[in-house]
N, C-alpha and C positions, 0 to 999 in steps of 0.2 A: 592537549587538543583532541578532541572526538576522531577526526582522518588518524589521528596515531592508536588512537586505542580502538576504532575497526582495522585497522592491519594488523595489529599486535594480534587482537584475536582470531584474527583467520587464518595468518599464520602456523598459531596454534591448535586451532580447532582439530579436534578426534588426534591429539599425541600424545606422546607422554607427560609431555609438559602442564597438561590440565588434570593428570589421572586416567584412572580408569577402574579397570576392574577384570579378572582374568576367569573364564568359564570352563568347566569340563565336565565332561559325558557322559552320565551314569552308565553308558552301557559300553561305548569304544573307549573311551578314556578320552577321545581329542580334545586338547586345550586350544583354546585362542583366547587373545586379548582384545578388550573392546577399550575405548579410547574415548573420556567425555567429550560431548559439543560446547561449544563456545558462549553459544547462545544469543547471540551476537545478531539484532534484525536484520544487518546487511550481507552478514555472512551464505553465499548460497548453498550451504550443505546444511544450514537449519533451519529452514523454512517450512519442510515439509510439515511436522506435527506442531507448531504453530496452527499452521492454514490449516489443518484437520479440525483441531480443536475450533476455530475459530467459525469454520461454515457448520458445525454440530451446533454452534451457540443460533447461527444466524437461520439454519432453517425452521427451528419453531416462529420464525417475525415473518414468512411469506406468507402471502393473501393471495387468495384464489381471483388473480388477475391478470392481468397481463400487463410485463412490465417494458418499459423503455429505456433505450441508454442514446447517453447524449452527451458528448468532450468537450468540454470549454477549455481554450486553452491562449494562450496569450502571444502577441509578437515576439521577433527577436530582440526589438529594443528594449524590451522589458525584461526578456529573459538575462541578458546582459546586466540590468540592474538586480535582478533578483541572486547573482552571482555574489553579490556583494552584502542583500539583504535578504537572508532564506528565508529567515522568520517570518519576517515582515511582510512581504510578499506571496510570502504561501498560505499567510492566514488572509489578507486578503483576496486572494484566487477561491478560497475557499468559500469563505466569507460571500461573495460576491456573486458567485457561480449558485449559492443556496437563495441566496436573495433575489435574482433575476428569475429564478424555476420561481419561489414559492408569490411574487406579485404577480407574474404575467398568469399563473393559473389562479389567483385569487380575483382576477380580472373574471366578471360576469359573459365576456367578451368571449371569451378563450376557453374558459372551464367553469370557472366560478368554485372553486373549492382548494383545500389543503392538502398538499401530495406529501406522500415519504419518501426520502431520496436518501439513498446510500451513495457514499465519495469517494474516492480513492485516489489518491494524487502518487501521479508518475511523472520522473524529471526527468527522462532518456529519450534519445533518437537510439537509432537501430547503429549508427556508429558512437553512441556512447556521449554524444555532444550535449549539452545541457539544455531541452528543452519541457519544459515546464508545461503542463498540463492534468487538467481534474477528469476520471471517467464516472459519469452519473449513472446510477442506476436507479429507475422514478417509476414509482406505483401510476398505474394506468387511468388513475382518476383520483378520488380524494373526497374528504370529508365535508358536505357543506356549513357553511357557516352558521346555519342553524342547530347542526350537529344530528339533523334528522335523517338524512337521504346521502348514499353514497351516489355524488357524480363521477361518473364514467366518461374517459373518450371519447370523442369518436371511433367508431373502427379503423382499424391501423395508422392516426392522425393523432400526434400528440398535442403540440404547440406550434406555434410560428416561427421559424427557425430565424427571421430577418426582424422578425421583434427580440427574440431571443437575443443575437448578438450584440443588436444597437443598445439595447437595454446595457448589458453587460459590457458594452465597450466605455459606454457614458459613466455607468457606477464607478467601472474598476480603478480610471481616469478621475473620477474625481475623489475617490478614499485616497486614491494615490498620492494624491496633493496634499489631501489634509493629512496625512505621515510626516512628509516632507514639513510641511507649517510644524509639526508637531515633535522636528526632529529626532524622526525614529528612524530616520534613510540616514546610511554613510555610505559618501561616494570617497573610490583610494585608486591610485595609478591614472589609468584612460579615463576614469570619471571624475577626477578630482572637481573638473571647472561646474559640475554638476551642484555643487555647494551655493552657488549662486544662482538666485530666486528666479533671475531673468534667463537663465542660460538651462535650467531647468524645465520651466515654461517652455522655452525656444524647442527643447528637445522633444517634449511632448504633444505638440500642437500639431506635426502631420499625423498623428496617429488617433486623431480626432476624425482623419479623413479615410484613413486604413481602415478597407472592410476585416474586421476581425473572425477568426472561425470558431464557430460555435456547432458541431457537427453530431446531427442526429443519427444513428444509426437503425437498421430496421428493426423494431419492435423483438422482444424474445419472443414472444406467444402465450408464455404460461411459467409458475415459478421453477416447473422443473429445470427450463432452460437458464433461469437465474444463476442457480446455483453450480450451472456448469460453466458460467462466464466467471462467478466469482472467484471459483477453485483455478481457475488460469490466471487473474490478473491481480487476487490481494495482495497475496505473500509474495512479493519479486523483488528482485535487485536489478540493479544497471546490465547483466551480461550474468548469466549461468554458466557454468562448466559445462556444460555438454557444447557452447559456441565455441569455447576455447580449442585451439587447434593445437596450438606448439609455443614454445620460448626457448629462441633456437639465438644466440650470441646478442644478446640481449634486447633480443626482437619480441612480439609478442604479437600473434598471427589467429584471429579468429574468425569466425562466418556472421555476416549480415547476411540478411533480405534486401533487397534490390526494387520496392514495389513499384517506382514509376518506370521499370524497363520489363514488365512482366514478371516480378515476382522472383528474380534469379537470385538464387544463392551465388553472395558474393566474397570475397577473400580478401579482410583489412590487417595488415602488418603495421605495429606503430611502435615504438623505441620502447624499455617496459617502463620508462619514465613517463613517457606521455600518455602511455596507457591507466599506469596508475593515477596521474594527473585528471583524466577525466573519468575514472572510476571513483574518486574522490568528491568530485562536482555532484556527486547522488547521495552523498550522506548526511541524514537530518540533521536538523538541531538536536541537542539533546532533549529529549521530551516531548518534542513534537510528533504527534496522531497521523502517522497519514491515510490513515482512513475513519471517516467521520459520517455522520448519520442525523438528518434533519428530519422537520415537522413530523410527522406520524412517528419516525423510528429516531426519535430524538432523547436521550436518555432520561430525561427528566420525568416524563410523562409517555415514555413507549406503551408500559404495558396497559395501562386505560384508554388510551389510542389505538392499539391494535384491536384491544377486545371490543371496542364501541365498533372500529371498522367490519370487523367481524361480523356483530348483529348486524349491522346496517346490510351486510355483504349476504345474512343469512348462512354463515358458514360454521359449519361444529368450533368451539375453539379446540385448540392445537393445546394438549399439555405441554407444559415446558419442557420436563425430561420424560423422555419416551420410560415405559417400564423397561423392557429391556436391558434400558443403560442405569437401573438403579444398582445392581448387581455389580456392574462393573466398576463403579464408584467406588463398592463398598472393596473390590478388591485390589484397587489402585495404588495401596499402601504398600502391597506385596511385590515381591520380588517378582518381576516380570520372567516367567518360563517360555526358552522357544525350543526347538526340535534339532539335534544335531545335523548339522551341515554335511557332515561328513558319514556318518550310517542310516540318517531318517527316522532312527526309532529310538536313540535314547535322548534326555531333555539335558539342557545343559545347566551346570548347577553352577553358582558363584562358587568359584573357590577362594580368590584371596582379592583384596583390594589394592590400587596402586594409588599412591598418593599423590596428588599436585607437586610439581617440583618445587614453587613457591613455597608450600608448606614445609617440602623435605627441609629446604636451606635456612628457612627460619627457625626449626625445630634443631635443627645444625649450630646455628647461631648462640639458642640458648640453654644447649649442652655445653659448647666452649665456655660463655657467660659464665655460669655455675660452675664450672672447672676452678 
């Protein structure tokens, strides 16, 4: 199961048990041991040079615009079935949420033209609860159909927020179905009676009347400010270490945010069973993207897309890899040098490597073997 081999690995993450490698100080002599990471996307002590790596790739694809964000995200009665069907579900949210941005602005009505939208799918409330929702990040106008003229917004005015969601609520509702027809849904436990066409139906038919929220939030202004949303919200798990408080007799006591009572820092305690239980509720399918990239920044055809938005935009192009970072490419191979901890001036040199204990036992293994 994927929930056993994210615990297995964070568990382990930065011990012995993965290896390491041990340094010491051309000039005090101090040694320490460093400890591999896991690697592990759920893991929250290795996110950080991910997310580095990851906004160095995405700031050569900003256009000198102004961009907007905007969450689509879906009821609980869905989120309930999506408990049961990640996949399914989450490529639909996906799916749906690209399709409602890229019609309503293809509409002559609204914008008339092809947006880029970057996605990023979060399944967490602030106590860990499983709710499911995509955050859009959407260029400020788009390419027209003719391919001649970049359309622009209006100023500070994206799209119609009540077109938006009716849109999104009618699509999402009926892909939903045809899954269902296409039995790609399973329902087990509280959902079982869901296997039947008409009790499915029955379930889904007030939520045809349920205003859905589809919520725009205020414009960035400029790509600068892109890239400081995106450094906060790509790389994340369910709960960081720095929320965690204590695991005191087998309790497990962290900090939420409180935002309908002013924003108070609040104090949740839950068994570390239940804790892990919905810590669990946030781990992907294997293989699945949770952050994905449509029309303009769509892999297929990004970079003849960005460059056409470009001319259109009248903006220098952006080389891919700054000069700067060609250097450090080329020394990437090498042994990364940092400064001693402990006197500031001598470099710490590898001295000896430690080995996976999985390797040590298997290399154990077949020494006895050959015995």
């Amino acid at each position: 199961m994927s929930e056993v081999r994210v615990l297995d690995a964070i568990e382990h993450c930065r011990t012995a048990a993965l290896g390491g490698h041990v340094d010491r100080c051309d000039q005090c002599g101090h040694q320490e041991i460093s400890y591999n990471s896991c690697r592990n996307r759920h893991c929250p002590k290795c996110l950080e040079g991910a997310r580095r790596k990851w906004l160095e790739a995405r700031e050569s694809e900003l256009l000198p615009v102004p961009y907007f964000h905007v969450v689509f995200t879906i009821p609980h009665e869905l989120a309930v079935i999506a408990q049961q069907n990640l996949k399914a579900i989450y490529k639909i949210l996906f799916n749906i949420a690209w399709e409602t941005l890229r019609l309503v602005a293809a509409d002559p009505k609204h914008l008339g033209a092809e947006l880029g939208v970057l996605a990023v799918l979060h399944t967490w409330g602030l106590m860990l609860e499983h709710h499911p929702y995509v955050h859009c990040v959407v260029t400020g106008g788009g390419i027209a159909p003719d391919g001649q003229r970049w359309v622009a917004c209006r100023n500070g005015f994206f799209l119609p927020v009540r077109v938006l969601a009716r849109l999104f609520r009618g699509k999402f509702l009926h892909r939903l179905k045809r899954a269902f027809d296409r039995s790609l849904l399973n329902f087990k436990g509280s959902l079982a009676g869901l296997t039947e066409r008409a009790a499915f139906a029955a379930y889904l038919r007030p939520l045809y009347e349920t205003p859905w929220v589809v919520y725009p939030k205020p414009p960035f202004g400029g790509p600068e400010y892109v890239l400081r949303y995106l450094a906060r919200y790509t790389h994340r798990v369910a709960i960081s270490n720095g929320r965690l408080i204590s695991l005191h007799e087998g309790k497990v006591s962290f900090r939420w945010k409180d935002y309908a009572h002013g924003c108070r820092h609040r104090l949740m305690t839950l068994s570390a069973v239940e804790f892990l239980r919905r810590f669990l509720l946030h781990v992907l399918p294997q293989g699945f993207k949770r952050i994905r990239q449509f029309g303009l920044l769509a892999n297929r055809h990004r970079e003849q897309k960005l460059a056409q938005a470009r001319k259109l935009l009248k903006a220098a192009a952006c080389s891919t890899i700054p000069e700067e970072h060609v250097d450090d490419k080329k020394e990437s191979t090498e042994t990364p040098q940092h400064k001693c901890p402990v006197c500031g001036q001598g470099t710490m040199i590898r001295l000896d490597q430690i080995f996976p204990m999985a390797e040590l036992e298997s290399r154990a293994v077949a020494i006895v073997d050959t015995s």
